[in-house]
TIDREN-347348 format. One record per residue: residue in three letters; chain; y negated, x, z negated of N, C-alpha, C in turn. Coordinates in pm, 1 decimal, always signed. Each point is the difference from the previous one (the first is absolute). Example, Ala and Ser with C-alpha at 12.3 -4.5 7.8 and 13.67 -1.06 7.14 Angstrom:
# TIDREN-347348
<mido code="Ala" unit="A" n_yy="+569.0" n_xx="+1319.0" n_zz="-780.0" ca_yy="-119.0" ca_xx="-89.0" ca_zz="+0.0" c_yy="-120.0" c_xx="+90.0" c_zz="+0.0"/>
<mido code="Ser" unit="A" n_yy="-105.0" n_xx="-35.0" n_zz="+72.0" ca_yy="-119.0" ca_xx="+82.0" ca_zz="-6.0" c_yy="-109.0" c_xx="-77.0" c_zz="-73.0"/>
//
This chain:
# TIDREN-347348
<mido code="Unk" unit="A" n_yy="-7236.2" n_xx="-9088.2" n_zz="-3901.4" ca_yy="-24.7" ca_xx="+74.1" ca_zz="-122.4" c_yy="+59.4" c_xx="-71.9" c_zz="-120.4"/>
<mido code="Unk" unit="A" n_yy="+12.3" n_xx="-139.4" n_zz="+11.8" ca_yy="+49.1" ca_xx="-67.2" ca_zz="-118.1" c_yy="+156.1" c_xx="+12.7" c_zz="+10.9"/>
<mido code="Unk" unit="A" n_yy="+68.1" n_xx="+25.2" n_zz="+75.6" ca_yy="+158.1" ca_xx="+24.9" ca_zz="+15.6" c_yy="-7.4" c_xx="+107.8" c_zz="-76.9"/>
<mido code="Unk" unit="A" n_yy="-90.9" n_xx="+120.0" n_zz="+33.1" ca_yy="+11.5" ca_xx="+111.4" ca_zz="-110.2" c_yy="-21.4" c_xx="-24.9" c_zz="-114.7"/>
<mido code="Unk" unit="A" n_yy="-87.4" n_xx="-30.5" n_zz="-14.6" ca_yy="-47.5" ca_xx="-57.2" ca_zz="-207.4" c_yy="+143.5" c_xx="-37.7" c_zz="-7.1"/>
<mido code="Unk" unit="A" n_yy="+64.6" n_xx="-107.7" n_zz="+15.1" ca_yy="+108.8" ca_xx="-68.9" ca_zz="-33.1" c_yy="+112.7" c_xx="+89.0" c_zz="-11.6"/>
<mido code="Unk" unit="A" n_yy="+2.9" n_xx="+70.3" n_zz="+92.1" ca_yy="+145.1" ca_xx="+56.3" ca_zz="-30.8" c_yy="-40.4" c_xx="+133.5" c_zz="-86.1"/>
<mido code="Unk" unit="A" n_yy="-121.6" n_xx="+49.6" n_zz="-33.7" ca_yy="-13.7" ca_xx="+113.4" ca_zz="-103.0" c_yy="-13.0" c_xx="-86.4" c_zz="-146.9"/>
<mido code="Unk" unit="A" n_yy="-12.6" n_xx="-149.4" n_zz="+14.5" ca_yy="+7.4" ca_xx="-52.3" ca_zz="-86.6" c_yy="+146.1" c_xx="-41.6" c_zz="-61.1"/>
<mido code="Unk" unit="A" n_yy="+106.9" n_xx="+3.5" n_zz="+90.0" ca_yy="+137.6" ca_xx="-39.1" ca_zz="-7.7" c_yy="+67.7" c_xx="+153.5" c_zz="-37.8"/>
<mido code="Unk" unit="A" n_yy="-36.7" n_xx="+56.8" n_zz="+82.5" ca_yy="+54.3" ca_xx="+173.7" ca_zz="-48.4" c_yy="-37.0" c_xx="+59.2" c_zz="-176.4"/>
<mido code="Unk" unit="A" n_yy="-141.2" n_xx="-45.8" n_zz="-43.5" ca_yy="+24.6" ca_xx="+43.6" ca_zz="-132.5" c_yy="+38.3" c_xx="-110.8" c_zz="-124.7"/>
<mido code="Unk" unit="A" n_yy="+28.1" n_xx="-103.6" n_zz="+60.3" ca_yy="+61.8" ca_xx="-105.2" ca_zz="-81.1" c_yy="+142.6" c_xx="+38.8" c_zz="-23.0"/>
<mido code="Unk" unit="A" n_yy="+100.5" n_xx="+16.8" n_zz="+148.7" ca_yy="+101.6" ca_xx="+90.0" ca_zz="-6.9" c_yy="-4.1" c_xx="+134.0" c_zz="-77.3"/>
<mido code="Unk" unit="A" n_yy="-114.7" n_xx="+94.8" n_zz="-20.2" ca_yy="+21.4" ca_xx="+110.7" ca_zz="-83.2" c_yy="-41.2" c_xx="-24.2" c_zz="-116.8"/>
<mido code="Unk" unit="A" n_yy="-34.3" n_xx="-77.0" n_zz="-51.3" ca_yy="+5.9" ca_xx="-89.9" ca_zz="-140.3" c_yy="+116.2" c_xx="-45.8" c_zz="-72.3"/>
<mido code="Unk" unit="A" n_yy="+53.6" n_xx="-44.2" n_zz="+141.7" ca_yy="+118.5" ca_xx="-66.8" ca_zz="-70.7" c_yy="+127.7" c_xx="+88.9" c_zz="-11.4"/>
<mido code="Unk" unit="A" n_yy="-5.6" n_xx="+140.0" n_zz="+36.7" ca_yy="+90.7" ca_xx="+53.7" ca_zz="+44.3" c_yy="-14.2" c_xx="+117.3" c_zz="-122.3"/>
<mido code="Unk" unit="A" n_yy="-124.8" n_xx="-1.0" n_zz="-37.8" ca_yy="-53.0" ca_xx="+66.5" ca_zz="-146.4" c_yy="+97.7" c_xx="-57.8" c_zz="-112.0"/>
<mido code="Unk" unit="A" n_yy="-90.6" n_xx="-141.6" n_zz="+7.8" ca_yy="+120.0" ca_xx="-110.0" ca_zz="-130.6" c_yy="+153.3" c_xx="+60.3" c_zz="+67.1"/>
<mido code="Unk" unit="A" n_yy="+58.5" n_xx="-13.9" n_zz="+75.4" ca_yy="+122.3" ca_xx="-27.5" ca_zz="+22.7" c_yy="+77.2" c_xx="+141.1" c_zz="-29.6"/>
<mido code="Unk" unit="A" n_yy="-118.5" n_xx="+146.5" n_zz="-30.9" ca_yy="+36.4" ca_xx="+124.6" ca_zz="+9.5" c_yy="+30.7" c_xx="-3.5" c_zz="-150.4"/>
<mido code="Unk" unit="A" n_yy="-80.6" n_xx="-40.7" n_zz="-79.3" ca_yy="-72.5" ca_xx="-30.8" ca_zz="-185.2" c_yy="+159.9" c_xx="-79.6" c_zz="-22.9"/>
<mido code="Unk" unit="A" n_yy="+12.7" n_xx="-86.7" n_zz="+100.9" ca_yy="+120.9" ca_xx="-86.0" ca_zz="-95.8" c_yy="+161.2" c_xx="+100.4" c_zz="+20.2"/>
<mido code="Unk" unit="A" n_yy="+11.5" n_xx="+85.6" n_zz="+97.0" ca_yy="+102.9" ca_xx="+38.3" ca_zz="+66.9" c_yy="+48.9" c_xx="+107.8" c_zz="-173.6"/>
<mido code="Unk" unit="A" n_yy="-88.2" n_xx="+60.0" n_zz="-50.1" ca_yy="-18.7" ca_xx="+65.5" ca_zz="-100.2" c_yy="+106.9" c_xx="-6.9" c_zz="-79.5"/>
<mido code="Unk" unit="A" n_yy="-10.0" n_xx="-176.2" n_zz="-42.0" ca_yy="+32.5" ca_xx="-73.0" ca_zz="-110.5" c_yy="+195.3" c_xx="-28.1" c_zz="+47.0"/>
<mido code="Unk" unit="A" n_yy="+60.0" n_xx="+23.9" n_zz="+104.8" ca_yy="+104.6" ca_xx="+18.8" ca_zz="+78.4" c_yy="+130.7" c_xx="+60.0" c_zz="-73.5"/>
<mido code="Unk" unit="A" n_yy="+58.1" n_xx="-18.6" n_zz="-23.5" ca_yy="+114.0" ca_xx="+86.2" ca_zz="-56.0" c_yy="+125.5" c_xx="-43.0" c_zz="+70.0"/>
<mido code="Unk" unit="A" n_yy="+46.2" n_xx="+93.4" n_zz="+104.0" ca_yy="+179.2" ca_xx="+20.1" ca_zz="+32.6" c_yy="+86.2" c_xx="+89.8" c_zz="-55.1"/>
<mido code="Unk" unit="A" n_yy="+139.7" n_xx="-76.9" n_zz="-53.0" ca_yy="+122.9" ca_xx="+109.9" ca_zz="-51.4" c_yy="+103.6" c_xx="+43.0" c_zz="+137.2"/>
<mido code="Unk" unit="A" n_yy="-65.0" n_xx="+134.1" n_zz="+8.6" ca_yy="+130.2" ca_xx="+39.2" ca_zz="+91.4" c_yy="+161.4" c_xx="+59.8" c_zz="-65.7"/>
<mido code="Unk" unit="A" n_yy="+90.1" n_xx="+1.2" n_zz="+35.1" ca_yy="+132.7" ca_xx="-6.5" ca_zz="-83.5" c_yy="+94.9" c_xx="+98.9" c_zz="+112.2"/>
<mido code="Unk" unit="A" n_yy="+101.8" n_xx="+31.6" n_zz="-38.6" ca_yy="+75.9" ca_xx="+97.7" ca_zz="+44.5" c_yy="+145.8" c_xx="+62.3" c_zz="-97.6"/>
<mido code="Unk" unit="A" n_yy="+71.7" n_xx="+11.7" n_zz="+50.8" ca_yy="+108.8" ca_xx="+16.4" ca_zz="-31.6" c_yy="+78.8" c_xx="-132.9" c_zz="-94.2"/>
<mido code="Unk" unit="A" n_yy="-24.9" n_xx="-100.2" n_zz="+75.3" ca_yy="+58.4" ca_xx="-148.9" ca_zz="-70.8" c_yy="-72.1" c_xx="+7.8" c_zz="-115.7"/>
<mido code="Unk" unit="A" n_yy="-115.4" n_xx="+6.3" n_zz="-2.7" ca_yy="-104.0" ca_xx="-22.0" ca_zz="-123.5" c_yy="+40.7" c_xx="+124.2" c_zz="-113.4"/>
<mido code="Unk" unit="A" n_yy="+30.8" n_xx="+84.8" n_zz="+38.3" ca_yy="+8.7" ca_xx="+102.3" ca_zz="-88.5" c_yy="-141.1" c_xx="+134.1" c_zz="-4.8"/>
<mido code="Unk" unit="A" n_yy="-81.7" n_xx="-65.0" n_zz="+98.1" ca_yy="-147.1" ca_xx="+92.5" ca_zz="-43.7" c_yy="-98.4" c_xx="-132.4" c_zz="+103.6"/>
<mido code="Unk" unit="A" n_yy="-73.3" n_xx="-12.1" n_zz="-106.3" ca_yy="-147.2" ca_xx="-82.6" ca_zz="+28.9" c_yy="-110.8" c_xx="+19.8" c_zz="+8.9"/>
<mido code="Unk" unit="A" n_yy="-72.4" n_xx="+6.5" n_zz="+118.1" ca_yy="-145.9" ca_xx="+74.8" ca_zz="-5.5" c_yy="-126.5" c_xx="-121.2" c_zz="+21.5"/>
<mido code="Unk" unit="A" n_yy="-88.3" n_xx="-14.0" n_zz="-124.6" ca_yy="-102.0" ca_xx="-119.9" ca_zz="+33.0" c_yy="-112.2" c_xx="+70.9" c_zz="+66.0"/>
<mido code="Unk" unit="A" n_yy="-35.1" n_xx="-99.9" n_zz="+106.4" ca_yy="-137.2" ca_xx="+90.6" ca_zz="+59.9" c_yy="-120.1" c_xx="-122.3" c_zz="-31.1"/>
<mido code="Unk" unit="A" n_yy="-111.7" n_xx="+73.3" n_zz="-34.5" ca_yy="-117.2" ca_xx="-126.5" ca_zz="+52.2" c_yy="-79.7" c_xx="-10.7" c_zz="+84.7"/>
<mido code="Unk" unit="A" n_yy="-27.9" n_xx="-54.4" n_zz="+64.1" ca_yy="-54.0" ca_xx="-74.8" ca_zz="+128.3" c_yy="-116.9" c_xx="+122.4" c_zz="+18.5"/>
<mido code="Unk" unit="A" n_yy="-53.4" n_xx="+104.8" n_zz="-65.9" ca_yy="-40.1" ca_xx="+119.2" ca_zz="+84.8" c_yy="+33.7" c_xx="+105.7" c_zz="-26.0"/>
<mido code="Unk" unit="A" n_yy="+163.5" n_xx="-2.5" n_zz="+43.4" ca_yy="+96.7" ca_xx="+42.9" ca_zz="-7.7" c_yy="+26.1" c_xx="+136.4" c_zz="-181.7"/>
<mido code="Unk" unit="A" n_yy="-94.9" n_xx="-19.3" n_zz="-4.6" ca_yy="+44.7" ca_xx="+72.0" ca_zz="-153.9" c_yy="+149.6" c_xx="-42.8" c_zz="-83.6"/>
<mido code="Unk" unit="A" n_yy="+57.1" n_xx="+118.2" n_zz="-6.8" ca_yy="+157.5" ca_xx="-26.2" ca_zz="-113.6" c_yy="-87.8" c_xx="-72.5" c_zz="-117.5"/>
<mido code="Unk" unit="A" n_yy="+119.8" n_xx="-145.1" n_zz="-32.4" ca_yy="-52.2" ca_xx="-46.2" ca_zz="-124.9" c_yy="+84.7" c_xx="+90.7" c_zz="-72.6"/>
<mido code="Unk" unit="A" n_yy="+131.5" n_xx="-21.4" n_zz="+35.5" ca_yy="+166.3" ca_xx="+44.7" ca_zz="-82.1" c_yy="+177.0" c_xx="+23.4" c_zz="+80.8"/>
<mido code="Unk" unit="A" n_yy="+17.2" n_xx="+108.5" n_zz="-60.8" ca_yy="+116.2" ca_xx="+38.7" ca_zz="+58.5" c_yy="+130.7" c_xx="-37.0" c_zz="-97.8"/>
<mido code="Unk" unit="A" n_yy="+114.5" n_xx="-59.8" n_zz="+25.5" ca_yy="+52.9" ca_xx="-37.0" ca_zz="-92.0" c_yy="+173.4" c_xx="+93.7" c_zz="+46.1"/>
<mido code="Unk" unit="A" n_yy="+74.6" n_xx="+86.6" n_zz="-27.1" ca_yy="+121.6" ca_xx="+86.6" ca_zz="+19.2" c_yy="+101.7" c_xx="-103.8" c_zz="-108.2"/>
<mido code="Unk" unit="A" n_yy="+104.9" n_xx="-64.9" n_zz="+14.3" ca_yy="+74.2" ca_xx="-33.6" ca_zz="-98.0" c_yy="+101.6" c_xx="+139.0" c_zz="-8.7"/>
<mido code="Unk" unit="A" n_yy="+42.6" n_xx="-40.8" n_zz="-120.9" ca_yy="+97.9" ca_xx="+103.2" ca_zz="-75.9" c_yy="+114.4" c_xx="+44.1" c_zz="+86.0"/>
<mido code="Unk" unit="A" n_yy="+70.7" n_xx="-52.9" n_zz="+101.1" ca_yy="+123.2" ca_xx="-6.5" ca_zz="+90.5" c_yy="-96.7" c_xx="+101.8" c_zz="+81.6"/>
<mido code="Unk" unit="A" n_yy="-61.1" n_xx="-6.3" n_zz="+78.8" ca_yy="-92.7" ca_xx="+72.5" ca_zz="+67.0" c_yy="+10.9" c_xx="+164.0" c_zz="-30.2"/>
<mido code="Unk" unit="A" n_yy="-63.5" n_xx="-19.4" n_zz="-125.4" ca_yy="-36.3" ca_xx="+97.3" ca_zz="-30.0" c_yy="+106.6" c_xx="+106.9" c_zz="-63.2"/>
<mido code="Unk" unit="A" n_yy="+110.1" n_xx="-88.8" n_zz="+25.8" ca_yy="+127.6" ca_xx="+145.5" ca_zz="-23.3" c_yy="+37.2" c_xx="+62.3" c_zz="+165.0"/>
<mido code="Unk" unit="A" n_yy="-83.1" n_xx="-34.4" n_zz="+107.0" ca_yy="+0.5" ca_xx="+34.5" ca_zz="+146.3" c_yy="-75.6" c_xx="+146.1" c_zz="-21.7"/>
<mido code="Unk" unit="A" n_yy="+24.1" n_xx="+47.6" n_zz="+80.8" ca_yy="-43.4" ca_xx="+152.8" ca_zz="+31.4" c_yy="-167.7" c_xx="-63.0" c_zz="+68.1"/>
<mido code="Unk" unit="A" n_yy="-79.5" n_xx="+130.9" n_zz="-39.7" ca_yy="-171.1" ca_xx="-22.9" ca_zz="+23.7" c_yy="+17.8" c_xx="-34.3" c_zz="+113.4"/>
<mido code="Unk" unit="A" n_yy="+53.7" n_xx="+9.0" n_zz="+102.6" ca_yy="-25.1" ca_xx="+9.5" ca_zz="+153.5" c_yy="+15.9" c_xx="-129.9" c_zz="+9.6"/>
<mido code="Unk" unit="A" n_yy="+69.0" n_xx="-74.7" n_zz="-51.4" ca_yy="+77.1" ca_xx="-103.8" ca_zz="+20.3" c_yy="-130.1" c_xx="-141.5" c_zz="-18.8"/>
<mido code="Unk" unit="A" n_yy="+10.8" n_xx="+29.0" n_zz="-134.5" ca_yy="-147.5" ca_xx="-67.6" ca_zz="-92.2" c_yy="-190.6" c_xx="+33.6" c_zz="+79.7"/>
<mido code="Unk" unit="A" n_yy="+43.2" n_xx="+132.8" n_zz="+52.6" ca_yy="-149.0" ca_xx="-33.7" ca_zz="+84.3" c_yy="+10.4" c_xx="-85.4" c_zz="+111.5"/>
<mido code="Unk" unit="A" n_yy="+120.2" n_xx="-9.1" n_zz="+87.7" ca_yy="+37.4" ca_xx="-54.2" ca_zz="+68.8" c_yy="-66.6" c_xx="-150.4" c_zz="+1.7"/>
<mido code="Unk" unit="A" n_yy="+63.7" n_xx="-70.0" n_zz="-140.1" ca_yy="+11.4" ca_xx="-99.9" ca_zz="-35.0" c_yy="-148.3" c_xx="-58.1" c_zz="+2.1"/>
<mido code="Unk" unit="A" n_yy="-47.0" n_xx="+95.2" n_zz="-74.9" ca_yy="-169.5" ca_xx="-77.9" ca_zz="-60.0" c_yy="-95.4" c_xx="+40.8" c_zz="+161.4"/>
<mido code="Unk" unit="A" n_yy="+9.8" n_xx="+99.8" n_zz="+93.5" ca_yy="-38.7" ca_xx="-33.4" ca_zz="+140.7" c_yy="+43.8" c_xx="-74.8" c_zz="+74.1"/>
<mido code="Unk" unit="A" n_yy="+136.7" n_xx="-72.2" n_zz="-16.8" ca_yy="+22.2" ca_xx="-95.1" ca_zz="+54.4" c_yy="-59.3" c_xx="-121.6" c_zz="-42.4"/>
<mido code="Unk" unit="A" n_yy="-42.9" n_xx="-20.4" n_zz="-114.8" ca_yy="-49.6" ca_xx="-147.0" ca_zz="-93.0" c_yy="-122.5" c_xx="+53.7" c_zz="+0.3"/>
<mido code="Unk" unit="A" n_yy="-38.7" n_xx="+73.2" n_zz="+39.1" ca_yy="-182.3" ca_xx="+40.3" ca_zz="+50.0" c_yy="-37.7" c_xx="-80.1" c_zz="+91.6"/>
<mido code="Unk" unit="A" n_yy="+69.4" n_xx="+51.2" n_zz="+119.1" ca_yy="+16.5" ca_xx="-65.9" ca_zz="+131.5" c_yy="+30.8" c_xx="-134.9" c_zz="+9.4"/>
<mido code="Unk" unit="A" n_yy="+80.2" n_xx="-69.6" n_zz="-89.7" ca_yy="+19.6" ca_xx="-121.4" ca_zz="+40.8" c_yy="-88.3" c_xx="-59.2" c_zz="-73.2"/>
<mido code="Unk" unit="A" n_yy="-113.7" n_xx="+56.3" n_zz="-143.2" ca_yy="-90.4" ca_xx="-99.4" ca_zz="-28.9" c_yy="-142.1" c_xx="+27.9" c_zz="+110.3"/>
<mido code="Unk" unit="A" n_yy="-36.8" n_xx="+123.1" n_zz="+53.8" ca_yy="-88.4" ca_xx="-17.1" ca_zz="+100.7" c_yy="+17.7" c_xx="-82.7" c_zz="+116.7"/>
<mido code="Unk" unit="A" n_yy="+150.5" n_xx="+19.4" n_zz="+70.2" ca_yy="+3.5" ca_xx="-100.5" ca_zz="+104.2" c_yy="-32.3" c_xx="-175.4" c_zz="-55.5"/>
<mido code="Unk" unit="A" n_yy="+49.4" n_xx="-83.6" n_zz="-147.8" ca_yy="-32.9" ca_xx="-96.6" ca_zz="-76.7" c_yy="-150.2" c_xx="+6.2" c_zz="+49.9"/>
<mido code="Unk" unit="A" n_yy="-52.3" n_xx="+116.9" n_zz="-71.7" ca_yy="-142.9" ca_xx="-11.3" ca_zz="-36.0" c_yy="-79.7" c_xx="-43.5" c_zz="+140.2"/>
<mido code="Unk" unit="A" n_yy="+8.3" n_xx="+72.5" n_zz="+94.5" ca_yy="-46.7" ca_xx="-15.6" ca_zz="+165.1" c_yy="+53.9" c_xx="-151.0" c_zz="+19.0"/>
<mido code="Unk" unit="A" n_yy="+95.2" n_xx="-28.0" n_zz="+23.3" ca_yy="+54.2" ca_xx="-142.8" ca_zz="+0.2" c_yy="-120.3" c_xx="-102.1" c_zz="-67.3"/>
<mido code="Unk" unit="A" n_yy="+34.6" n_xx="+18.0" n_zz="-122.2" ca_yy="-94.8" ca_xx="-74.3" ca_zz="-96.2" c_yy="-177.6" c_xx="-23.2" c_zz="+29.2"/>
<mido code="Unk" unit="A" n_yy="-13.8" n_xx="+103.5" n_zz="+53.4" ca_yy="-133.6" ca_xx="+25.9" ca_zz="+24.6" c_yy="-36.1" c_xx="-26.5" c_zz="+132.7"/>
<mido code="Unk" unit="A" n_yy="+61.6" n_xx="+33.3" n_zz="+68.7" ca_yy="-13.3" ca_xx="-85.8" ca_zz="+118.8" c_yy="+1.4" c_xx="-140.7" c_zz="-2.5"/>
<mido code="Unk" unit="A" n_yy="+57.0" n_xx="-44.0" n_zz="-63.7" ca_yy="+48.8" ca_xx="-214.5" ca_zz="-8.7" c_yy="-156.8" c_xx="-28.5" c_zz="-83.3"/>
<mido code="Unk" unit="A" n_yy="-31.6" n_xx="+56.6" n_zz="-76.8" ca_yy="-112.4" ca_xx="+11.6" ca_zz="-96.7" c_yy="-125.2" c_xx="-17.0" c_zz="+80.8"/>
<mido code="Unk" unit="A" n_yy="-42.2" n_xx="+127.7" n_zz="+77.2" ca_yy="-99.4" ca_xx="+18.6" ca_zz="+132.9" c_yy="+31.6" c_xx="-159.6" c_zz="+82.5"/>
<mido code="Unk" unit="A" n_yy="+102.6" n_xx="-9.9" n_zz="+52.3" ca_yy="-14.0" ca_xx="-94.3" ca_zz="+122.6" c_yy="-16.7" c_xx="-143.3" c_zz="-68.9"/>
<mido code="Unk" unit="A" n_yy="+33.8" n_xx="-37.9" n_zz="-119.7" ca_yy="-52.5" ca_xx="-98.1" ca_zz="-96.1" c_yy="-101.9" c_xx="-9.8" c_zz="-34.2"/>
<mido code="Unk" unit="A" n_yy="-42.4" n_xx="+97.6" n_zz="-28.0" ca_yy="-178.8" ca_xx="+9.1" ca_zz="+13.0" c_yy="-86.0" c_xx="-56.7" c_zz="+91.2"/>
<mido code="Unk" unit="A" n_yy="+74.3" n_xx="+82.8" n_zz="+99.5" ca_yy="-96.7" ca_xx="-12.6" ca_zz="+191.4" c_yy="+0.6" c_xx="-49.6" c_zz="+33.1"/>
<mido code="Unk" unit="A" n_yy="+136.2" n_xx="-34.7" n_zz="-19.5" ca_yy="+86.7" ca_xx="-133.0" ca_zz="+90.7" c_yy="+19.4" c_xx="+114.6" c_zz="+187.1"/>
<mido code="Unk" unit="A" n_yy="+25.9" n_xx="+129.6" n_zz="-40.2" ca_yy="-2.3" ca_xx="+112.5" ca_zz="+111.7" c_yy="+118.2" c_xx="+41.2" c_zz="-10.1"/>
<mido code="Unk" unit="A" n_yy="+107.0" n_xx="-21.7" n_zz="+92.8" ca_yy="+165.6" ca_xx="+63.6" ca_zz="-76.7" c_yy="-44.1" c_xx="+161.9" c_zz="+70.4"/>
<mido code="Unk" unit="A" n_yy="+98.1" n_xx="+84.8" n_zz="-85.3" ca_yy="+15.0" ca_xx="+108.4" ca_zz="+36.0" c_yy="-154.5" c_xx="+128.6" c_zz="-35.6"/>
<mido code="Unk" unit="A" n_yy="-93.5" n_xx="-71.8" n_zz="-41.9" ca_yy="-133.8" ca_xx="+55.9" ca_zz="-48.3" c_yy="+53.3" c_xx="+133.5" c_zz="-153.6"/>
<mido code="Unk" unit="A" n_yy="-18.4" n_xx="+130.7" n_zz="+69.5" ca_yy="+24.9" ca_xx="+74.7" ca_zz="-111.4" c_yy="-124.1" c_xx="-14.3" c_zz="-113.8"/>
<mido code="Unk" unit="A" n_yy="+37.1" n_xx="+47.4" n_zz="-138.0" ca_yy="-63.2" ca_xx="-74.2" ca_zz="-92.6" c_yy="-104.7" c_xx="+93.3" c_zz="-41.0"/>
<mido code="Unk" unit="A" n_yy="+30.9" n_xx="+118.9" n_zz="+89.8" ca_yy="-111.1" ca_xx="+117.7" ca_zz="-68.6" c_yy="-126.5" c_xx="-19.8" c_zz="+110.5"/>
<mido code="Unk" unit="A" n_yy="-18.4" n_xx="-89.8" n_zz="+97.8" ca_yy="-87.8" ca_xx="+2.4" ca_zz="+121.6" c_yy="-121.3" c_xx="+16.5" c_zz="-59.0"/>
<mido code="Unk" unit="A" n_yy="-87.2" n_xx="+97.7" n_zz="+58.8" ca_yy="-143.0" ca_xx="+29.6" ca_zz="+3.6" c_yy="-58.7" c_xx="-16.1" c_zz="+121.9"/>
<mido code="Unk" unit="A" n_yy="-94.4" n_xx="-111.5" n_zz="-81.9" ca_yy="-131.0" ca_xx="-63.6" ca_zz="+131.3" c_yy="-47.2" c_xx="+125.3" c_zz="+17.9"/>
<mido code="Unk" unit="A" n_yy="-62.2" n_xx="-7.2" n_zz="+87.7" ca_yy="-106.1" ca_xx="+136.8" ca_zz="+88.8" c_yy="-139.5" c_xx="-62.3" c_zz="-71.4"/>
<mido code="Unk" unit="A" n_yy="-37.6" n_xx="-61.4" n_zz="-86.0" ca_yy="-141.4" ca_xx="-3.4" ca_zz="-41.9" c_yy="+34.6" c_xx="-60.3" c_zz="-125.0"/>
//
């Protein structure tokens, strides 16, 4: 019975810490970039757009071109962001590969 205490005692120490580690992920900011830095998209760490940035060269491109651009620099600041957040989680845990959104069952 005491192996159990212990490890329900280790399981919500881990969902404690994985709380803090959710609270800090927040505070996160990646620039994804695209078209040789000609559109910049900042994301923050729960995943909300901070800012989209189109330079002027860009923006003499046809719309198709320019949405293009800023879904491509979407994508490369979420893949950052997952990256980031993952290294973040397993620094925490010291757990590689631990996704950062994990929900304990209690």
């Amino acid at each position: 019975m005491n192996n159990f205490s212990d490890m329900l005692s280790q399981a919500k120490k881990m969902q404690e810490k994985m709380r803090e580690v959710q609270e800090n992920l927040k505070n996160i900011e990646v620039e994804g970039i695209a078209g040789g830095n000609l559109v910049r998209v900042v994301l923050k760490g729960n995943h909300e757009m901070k800012s989209i940035y189109v330079d002027a060269k860009a923006k003499k491109e046809k719309d198709e071109i320019i949405n293009d651009l800023i879904i491509a620099a979407y994508n490369d600041a979420r893949d950052k962001l997952k990256k980031k957040t993952s290294e973040e989680v397993a620094k925490a845990t010291g757990i590689p590969n631990l996704p950062f959104d994990l929900k304990m069952p209690f």
